[in-house]
C-alpha positions as CSV (number, residue, x, y, z in Angstrom):
1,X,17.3,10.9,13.8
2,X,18.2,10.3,10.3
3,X,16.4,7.4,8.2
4,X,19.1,5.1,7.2
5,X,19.2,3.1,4.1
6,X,19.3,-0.4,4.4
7,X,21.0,-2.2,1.9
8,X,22.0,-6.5,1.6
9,X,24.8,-7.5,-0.7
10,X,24.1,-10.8,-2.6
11,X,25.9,-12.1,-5.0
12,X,24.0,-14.1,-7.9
13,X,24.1,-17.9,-9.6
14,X,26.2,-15.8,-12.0
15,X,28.8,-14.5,-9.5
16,X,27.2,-10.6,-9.7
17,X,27.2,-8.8,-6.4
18,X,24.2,-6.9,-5.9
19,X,22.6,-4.5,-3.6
20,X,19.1,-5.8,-2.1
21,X,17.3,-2.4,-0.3
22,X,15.9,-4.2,1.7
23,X,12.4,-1.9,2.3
24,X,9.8,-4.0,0.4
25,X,8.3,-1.5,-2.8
26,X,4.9,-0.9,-2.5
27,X,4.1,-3.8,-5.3
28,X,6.4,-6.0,-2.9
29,X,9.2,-6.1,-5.0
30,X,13.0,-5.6,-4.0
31,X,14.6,-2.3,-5.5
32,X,17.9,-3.9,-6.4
33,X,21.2,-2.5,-7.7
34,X,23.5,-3.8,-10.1
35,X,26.9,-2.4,-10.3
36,X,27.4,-4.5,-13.8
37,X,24.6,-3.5,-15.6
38,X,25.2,0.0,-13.9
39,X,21.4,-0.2,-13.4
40,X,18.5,-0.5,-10.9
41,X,16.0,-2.8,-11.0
42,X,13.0,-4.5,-9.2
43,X,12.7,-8.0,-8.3
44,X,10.8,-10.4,-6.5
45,X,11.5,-12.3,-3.2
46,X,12.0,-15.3,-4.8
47,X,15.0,-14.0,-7.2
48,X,16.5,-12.7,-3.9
49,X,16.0,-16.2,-2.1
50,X,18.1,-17.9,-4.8
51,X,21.0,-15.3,-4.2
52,X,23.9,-15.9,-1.5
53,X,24.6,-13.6,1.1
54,X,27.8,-12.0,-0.4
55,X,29.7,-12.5,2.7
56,X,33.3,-12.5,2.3
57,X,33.4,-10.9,-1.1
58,X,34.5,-7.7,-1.5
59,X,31.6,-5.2,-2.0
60,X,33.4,-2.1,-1.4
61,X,33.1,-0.5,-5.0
62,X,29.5,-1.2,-4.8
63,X,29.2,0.5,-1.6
64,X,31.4,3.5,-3.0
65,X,29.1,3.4,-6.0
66,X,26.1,4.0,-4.0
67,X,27.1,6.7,-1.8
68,X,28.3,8.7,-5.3
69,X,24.9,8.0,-6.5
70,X,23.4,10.2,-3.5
71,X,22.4,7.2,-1.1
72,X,23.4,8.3,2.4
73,X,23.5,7.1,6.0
74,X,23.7,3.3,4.6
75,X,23.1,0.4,6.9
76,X,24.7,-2.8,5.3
77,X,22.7,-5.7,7.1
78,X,24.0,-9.1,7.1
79,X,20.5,-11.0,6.9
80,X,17.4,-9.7,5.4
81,X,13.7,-10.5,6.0
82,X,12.0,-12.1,3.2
């Protein structure tokens, strides 16, 4: 069976969606993704905690973004576990 990758869209306080993997790093950061800053980036638990769930925005260029950038077999969960 193939390992999918999970992946939460948040948005931030400054209206940025982002992609949280959700698979803790060993340092127990979050490997995030930013489609604005066209970078990706680590960041604690509590930065996650103080973004939304980016339910009802439209995330789909994010998600196209990511499968260009090699990431396949994506899982887009609607909760994560902190």
């Amino acid at each position: 069976m193939e390992m999918k990758t999970k992946v939460n869209f948040r948005i931030t306080k400054d209206g940025e969606i982002i992609a949280v993997f959700t698979e803790k790093l060993m340092n127990g950061k979050f490997l995030v993704y930013s489609l604005y800053d066209n970078m990706h980036f680590e960041a604690y638990s509590d930065f996650i905690r103080e973004c939304k769930p980016a339910k009802g925005y439209n995330t789909s260029e994010l998600l196209a973004y990511l499968k260009n950038r090699g990431y396949e077999n994506i899982e887009i969960l609607s909760r994560m576990k902190f």
